[in-house]
N, C-alpha and C positions, 0 to 999 in steps of 0.2 A: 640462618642468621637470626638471634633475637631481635626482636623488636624493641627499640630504646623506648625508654623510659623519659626521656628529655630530648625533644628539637628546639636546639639553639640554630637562631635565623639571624642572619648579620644583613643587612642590606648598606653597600657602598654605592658610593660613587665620585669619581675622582678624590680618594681621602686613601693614599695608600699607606701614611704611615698612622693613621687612626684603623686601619682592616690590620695592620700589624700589631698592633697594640694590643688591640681584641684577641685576635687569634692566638697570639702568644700567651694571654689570662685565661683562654678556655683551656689550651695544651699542660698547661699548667697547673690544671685543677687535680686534684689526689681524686676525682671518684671521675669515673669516665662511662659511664652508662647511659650518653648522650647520643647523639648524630650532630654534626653540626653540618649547617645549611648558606651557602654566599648566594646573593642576590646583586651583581653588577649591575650596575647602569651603563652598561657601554661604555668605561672610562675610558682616556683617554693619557692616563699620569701611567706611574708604574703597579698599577693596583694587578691588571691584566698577567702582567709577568707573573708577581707574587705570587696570585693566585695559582697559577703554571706551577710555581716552584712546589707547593704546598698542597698539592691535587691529591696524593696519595693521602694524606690527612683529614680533604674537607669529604661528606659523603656526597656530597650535591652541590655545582656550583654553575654559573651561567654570567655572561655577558653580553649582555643586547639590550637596545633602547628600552624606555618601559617609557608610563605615560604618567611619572610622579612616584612617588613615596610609597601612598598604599598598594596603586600598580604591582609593585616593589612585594609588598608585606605580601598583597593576596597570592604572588606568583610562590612566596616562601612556603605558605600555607598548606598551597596546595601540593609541596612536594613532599611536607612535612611526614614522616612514618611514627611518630613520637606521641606518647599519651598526653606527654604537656608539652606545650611551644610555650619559649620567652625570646624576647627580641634584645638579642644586643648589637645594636648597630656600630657602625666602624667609630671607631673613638674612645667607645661606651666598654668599661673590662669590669671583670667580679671585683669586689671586695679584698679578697685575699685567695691562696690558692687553695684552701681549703673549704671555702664555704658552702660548695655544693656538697661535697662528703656531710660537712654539721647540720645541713638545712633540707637535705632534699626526702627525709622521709616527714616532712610535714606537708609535700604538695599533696598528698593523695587526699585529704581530709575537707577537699572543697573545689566546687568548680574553676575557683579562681584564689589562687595564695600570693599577696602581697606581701612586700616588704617593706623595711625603709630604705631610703639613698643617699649617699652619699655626694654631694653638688661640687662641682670646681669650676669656679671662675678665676677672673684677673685678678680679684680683690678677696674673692670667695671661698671656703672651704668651710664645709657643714653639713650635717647628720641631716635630710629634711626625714621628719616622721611623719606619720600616715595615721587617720583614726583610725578606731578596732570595728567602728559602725557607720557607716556609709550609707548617704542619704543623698534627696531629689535637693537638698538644699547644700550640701558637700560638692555637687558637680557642677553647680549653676558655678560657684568660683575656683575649683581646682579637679583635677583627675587623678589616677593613678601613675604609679612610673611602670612607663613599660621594661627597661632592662633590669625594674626588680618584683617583675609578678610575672606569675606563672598563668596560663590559658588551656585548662584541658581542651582537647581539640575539640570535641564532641559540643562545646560551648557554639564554633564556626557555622556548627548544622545547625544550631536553634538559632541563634542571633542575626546570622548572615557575614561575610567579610567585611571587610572596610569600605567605605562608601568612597569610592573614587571621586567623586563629582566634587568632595571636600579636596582643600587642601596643604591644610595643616593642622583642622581637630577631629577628623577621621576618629583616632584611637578615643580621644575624652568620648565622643557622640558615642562608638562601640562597647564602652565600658558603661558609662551612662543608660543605655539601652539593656545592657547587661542585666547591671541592680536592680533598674527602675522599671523595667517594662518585663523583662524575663524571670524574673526574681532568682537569677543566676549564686547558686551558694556561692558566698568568700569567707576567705578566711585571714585576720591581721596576724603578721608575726613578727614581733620587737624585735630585729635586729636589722644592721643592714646586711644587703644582697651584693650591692653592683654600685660602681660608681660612673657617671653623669656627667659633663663637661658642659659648660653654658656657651658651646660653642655652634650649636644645632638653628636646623630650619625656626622651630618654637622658641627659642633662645633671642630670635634675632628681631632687635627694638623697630627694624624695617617692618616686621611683620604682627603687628600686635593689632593695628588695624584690621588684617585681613582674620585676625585669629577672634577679635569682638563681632564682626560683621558675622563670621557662619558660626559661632555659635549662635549669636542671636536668631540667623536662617532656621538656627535647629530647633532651640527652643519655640519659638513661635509656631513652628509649622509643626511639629511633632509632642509638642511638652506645652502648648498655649493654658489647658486648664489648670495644670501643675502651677504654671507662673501667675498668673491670676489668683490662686491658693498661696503661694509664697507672698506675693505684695502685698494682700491683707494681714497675713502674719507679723509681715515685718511694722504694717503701718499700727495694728494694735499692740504690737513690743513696744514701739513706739509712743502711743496714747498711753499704756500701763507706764513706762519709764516718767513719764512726765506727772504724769499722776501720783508715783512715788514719793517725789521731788517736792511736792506740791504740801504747802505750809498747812490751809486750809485741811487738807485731807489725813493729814499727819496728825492735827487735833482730834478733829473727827473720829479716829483709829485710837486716840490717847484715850477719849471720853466715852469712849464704847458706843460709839454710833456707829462706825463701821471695822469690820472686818479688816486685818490688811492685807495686803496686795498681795 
C-alpha cells in the first residue's frame, strides 16, 4: 500500500449530519491520494451507525469518550500515516469537488500551506483571507484556519501536539508556537480551500470569555517579553500618530527644522 500523500482527520461528535456533509465533500473530490481518518466522541445521535455504514471508505475510525477536542485532534495525529494532515471537522467540507486535484501540489513547498476560507453564518457568507506574512503581532488577534492549512506531520515532532490542558485555543497557541518559536516554514496561497460554518465551539459568543482568558494564560506565561515588545510598539505608533496630527510639528517640518515623521 502507498503511503498517502494527505490525512484528512474529521473529529465528530454528536453532529451526524455535519460527519455527512464532510464525508460526502471528501468522496467527492477528483484527486483521491488522501486517507481519511474519524475521530468519534462517543456519540450518542446517528453518527455511530453512519460511521458503520461507510467503514469500508474511512481508513481509521473510532468511537470512545475522549477528554475534549485536542484529546480528539491528538488521538487523529497519532494514527495519521499521511505526509500532510488537515482537519476537517464534521460540518466543515472543501470548497468545491475539485480543489484538492488544483491545490495539492503546492503543499509540498513548506512546512505549513495555508489558505483562505470561506465563513457561513446566519447573516454571513464571505471569502476570510489570510496574510502572505505571519507575525508575533498577527497571532496576539487572529490564527490560522485549520480546515484550510495543511501540517506536514514531521512539524507534530518539533512543535509537540496540542496542549490538552487548553480548551478552545489549543490550535492558535500551536500555530503561534509554530511561527514564533520554531521558525516553522509556511507558505500563503490566494485561494480558498474549505468552507467553515460559524457554528463551532470558537464560534460560540458563550465562549469568548473563556477563549480571552487562555490566551492571555499563554501569552503571559510563554510570549511575556514578546508582549512587553508589542505594548511599546503600539504605545510609540501611538506618540508618532499624534505627533503627525500635531499643528506645531507640521510647521516645524514646513520650516525645515525637522524632518518628517
Amino acid at each position: 500500500m502507498l503511503k498517502p500523500k494527505i490525512s484528512i482527520i474529521t473529529i465528530n461528535y454528536n453532529n451526524y449530519e455535519g460527519l455527512k456533509k464532510t464525508f460526502e465533500s471528501i468522496e467527492a473530490q477528483t484527486w483521491n491520494g488522501y486517507e481519511y481518518i474519524v475521530i468519534d466522541g462517543d456519540s450518542n445521535d446517528d453518527s455511530t451507525v453512519y460511521l458503520e455504514s461507510i467503514a469500508d471508505k474511512v481508513d481509521y475510525w473510532v468511537s470512545e469518550p475522549d477528554k475534549g477536542v485536542y484529546d480528539a485532534m491528538n488521538k487523529g495525529i497519532k494514527k495519521a500515516n499521511g505526509d500532510y494532515l488537515i482537519f476537517l471537522n464534521s460540518g466543515d467540507h472543501f470548497y468545491n469537488d475539485s480543489v484538492l486535484e488544483k491545490n495539492v501540489k503546492h503543499i509540498e513547498a513548506s512546512d505549513i500551506t495555508y489558505f483562505n476560507l470561506r465563513v457561513i453564518g446566519e447573516t454571513e457568507n464571505f471569502i476570510k483571507e489570510y496574510p502572505d506574512t505571519l507575525s508575533f503581532a498577527y497571532f496576539v488577534k487572529d490564527t490560522l484556519p485549520h480546515p484550510a492549512t495543511f501540517i506536514k506531520k514531521e512539524v507534530f515532532d518539533k512543535v509537540g501536539l496540542y496542549d490538552e490542558n487548553l480548551k478552545i485555543v489549543s490550535d492558535w497557541k500551536f500555530f503561534m508556537d509554530s511561527i514564533c518559536k520554531n521558525n516553522i516554514s509556511y507558505k500563503k496561497i490566494n485561494a480558498p480551500l474549505s468552507t467553515f460554518y460559524l457554528d463551532g465551539m470558537s464560534s460560540n459568543s458563550n465562549n469568548k470569555r473563556v477563549i480571552v482568558n487562555e490566551r492571555q494564560q499563554v501569552l503571559n506565561t510563554e510570549y511575556g517579553a514578546f508582549v512587553r515588545d508589542l505594548e511599546d510598539v503600539l504605545k510609540y505608533r501611538t506618540i508618532i500618530s499624534g505627533l503627525r496630527q500635531s499643528r506645531i510639528i507640521n510647521l516645524l517640518v514646513k520650516l525645515g527644522f525637522l524632518h518628517k515623521i
